[in-house]
C-alpha positions in Angstrom: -15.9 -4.0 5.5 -14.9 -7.1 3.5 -13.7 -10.3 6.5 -11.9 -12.7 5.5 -10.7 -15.6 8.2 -6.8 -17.0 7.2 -6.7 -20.4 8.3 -3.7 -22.5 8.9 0.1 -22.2 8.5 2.2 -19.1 10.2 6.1 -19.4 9.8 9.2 -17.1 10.7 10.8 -16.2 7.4 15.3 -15.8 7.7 15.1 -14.1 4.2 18.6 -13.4 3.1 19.2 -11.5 -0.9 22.2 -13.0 -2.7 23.9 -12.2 -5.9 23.5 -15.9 -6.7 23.0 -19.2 -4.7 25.5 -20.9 -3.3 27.1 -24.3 -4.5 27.3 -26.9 -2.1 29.8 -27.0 0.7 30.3 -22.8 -0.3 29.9 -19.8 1.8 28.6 -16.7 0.6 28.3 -12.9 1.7 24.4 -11.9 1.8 23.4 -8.4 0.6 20.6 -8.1 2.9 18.9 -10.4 5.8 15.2 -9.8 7.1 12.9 -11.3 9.7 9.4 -11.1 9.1 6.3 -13.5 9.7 5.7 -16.0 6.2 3.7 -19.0 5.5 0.8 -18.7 3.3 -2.4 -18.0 6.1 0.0 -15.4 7.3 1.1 -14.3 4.0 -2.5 -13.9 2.9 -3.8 -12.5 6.4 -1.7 -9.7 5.7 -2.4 -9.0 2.0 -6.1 -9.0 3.4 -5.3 -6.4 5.9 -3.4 -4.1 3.6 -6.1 -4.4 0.9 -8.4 -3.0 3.8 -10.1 -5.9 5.1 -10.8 -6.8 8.2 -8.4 -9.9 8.3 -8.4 -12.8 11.2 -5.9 -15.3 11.7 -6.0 -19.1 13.2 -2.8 -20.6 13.0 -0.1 -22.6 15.6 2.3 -20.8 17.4 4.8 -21.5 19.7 4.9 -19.7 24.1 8.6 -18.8 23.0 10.0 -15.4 21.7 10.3 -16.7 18.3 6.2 -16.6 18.5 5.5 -13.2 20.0 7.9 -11.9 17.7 6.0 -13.0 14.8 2.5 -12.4 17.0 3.3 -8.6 17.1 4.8 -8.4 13.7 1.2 -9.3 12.3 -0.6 -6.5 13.6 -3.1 -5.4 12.6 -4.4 -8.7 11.8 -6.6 -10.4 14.5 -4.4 -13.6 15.5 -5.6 -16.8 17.2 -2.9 -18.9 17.9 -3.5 -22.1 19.4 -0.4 -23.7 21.4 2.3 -25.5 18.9 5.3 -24.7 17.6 6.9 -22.0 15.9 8.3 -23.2 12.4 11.6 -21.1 11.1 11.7 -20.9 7.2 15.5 -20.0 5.7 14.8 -17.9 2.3 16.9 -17.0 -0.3 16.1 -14.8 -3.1 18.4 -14.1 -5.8 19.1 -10.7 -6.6 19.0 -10.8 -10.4 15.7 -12.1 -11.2 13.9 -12.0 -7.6 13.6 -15.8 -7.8 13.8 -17.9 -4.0 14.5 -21.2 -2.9 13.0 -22.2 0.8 13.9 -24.6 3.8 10.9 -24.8 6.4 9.7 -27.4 8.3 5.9 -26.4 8.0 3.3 -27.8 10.6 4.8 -30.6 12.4 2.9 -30.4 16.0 -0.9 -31.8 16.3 -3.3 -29.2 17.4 -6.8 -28.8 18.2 -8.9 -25.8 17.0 -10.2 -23.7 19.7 -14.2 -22.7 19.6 -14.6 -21.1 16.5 -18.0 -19.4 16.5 -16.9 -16.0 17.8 -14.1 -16.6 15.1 -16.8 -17.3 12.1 -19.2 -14.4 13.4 -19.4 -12.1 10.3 -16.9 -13.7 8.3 -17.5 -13.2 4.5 -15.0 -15.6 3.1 -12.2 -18.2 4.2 -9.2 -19.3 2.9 -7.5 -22.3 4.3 -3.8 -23.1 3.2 -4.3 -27.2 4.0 -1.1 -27.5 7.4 -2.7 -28.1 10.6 -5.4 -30.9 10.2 -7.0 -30.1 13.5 -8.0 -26.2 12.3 -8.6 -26.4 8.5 -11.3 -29.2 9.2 -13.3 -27.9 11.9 -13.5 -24.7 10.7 -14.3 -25.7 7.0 -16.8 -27.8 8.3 -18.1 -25.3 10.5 -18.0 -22.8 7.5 -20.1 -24.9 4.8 -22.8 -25.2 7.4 -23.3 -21.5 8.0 -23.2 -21.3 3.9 -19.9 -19.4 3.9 -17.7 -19.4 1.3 -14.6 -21.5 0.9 -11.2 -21.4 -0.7 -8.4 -23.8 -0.6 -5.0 -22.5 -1.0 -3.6 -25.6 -3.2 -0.3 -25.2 -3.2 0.5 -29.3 -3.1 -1.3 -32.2 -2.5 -2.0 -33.3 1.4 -3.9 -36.4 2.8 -6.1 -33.6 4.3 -7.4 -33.0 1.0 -9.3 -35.7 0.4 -11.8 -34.7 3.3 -11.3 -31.2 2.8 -12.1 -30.6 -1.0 -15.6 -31.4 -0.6 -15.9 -28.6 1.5 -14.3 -26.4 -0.9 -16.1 -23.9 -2.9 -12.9 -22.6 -4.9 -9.6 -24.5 -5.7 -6.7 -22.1 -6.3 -4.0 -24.3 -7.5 -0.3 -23.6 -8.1 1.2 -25.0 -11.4 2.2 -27.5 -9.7 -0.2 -29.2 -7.5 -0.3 -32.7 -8.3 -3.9 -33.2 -9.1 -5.7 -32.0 -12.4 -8.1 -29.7 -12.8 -10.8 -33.2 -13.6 -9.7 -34.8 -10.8 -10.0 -31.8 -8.4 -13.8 -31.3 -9.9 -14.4 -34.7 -9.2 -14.6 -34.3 -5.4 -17.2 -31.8 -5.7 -15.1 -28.1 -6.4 -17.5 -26.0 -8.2 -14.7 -23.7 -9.5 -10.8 -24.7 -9.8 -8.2 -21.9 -10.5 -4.4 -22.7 -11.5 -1.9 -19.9 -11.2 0.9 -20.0 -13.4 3.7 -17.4 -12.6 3.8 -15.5 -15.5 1.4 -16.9 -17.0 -2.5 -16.0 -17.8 -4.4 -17.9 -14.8 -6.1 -21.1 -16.0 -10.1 -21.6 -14.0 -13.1 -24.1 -15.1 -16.7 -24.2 -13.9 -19.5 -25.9 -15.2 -18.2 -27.3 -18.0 -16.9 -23.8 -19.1 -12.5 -22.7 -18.8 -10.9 -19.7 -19.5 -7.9 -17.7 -18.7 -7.1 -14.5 -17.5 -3.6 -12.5 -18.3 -1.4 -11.2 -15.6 0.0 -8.0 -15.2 4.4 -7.9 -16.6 6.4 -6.1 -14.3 9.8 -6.6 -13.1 9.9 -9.8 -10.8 12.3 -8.3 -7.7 11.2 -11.2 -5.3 8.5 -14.1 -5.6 9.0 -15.6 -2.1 4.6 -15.7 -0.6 3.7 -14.3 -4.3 1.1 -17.0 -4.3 0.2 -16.4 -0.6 -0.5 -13.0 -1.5 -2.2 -14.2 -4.2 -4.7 -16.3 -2.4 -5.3 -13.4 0.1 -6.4 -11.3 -2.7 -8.3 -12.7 -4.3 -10.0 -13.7 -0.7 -10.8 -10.0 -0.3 -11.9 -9.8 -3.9 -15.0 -12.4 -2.9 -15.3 -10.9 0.5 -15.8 -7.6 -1.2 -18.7 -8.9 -3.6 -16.4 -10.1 -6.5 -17.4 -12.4 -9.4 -15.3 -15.2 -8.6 -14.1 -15.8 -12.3 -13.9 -11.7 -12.3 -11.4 -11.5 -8.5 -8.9 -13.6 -10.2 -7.5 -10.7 -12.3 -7.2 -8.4 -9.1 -5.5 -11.3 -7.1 -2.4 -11.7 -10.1 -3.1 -7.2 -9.6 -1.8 -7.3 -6.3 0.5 -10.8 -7.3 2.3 -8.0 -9.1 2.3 -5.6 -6.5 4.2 -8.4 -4.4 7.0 -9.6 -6.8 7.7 -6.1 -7.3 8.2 -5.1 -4.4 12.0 -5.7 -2.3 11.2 -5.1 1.6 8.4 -4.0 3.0 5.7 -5.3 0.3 2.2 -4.9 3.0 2.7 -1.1 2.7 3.8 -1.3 -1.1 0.6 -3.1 -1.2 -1.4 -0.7 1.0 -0.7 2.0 -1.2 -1.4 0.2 -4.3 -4.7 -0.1 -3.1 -5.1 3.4 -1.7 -4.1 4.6 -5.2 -7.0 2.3 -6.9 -9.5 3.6 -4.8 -7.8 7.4 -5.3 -8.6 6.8 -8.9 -12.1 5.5 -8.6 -13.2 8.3 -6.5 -12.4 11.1 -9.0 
């Protein structure tokens, strides 16, 4: 079974569905409100799970009830959860077009990563999301010793980066990380990948770039598309994948996400159930 170790920030998403977003100083009726565990290593630790890997988690969490809530809402994914804080994230998602704004605080407590070797034991791949200095490093360093292979969840630029990139074996950018595809290379990223919504996803290796179309369907909520994303195409490497070839399942199960209003892990899960279904016949 393809493991993949989720490294880094775990969040509780407030995700309330409006008609349209408020103007300042202006009240509004929600059509829905949910509570579910976000951020992106949580995010992806879940995609991983519901794509049928085996899917660990090291992330920060607070000894409160806001953290066992979001500790038992990750099942079945392994969580390690050293002690810190809890972060809330308010999200809302506009009705019309599935597009969401976010308020979080992220990572804002120091931590220091537990021992990590019964973590690493038979991992294939692992994705780091860049929050929590005191995990990402140890275990990437930790990782590129045993010859395992790294991705970085870029979604914006963090001091952390400069010592973490040379670690990195693949780079999956959002469009709007602040560093170029060059510049990323430069510290030593064989392979750089830039995600751009809608648009085909941009990679370069060796001198050589491409870009591979997404899927269109009808965008009902993007909030942890990317995070999904990331854990994807995690599972695609952990699998066996080519890693230019995993990067057209990832935006695959991308899709799956954006289309999906409520509980997207089992829209997900059967996604993939129906995949393999259809390769079986």
């Amino acid at each position: 079974m393809a493991a993949v170790l989720c490294v880094g920030l775990t969040t509780l998403d407030v995700t309330q569905r409006v008609d349209t977003f408020p103007a300042p100083g202006e009240k509004i009726r929600s059509l829905d409100a949910v509570l579910s565990p976000g951020g992106p290593a949580a995010n992806a630790a879940r995609a991983v799970a519901a794509l049928g890997g085996r899917s660990a988690l090291l992330t920060a969490l607070g000894a409160d009830a806001l953290g066992e809530f979001v500790r038992a809402s990750l099942d079945p994914v392994q969580v390690t959860a050293v002690a810190g804080t809890t972060p809330v994230s308010m999200v809302v998602v506009r009705d019309a077009d599935g597009e969401r704004t976010v308020v979080s605080r992220n990572a804002s407590v120091p931590v220091t990563a537990p021992d990590l070797s019964d973590l690493l034991a038979g991992v294939d791949v692992v994705l780091l999301d860049g929050h929590h200095d005191g995990l990402v490093m140890p275990v990437a360093q930790q990782a590129k010793a045993a010859g395992l292979t790294v991705v970085l969840d870029a979604g914006s630029w963090k001091p952390v980066l400069d010592h973490l990139l040379p670690l990195v074996d693949v780079a999956a950018c959002s469009s709007g990380f602040e560093r170029s595809e060059a510049e990323v290379h430069s510290y030593g990223v064989p392979l750089v990948i830039r995600t751009h919504g809608a648009k085909p996803v941009t990679w370069s290796r060796s001198g050589s770039s491409g870009e591979v179309p997404v899927p269109a369907v009808e965008v009902k909520d993007t909030n942890g598309a990317g995070d999904v994303w990331h854990g994807a195409y995690a599972y695609a490497l952990a699998s066996g994948a080519e890693p230019v070839t995993a990067i057209g399942f990832a935006s695959e199960a991308a899709a799956v996400r954006v289309g999906a209003v409520g509980d997207w892990v089992e829209r997900l899960a059967r996604w993939q159930d129906s995949r393999s279904g259809s390769k079986s016949c």
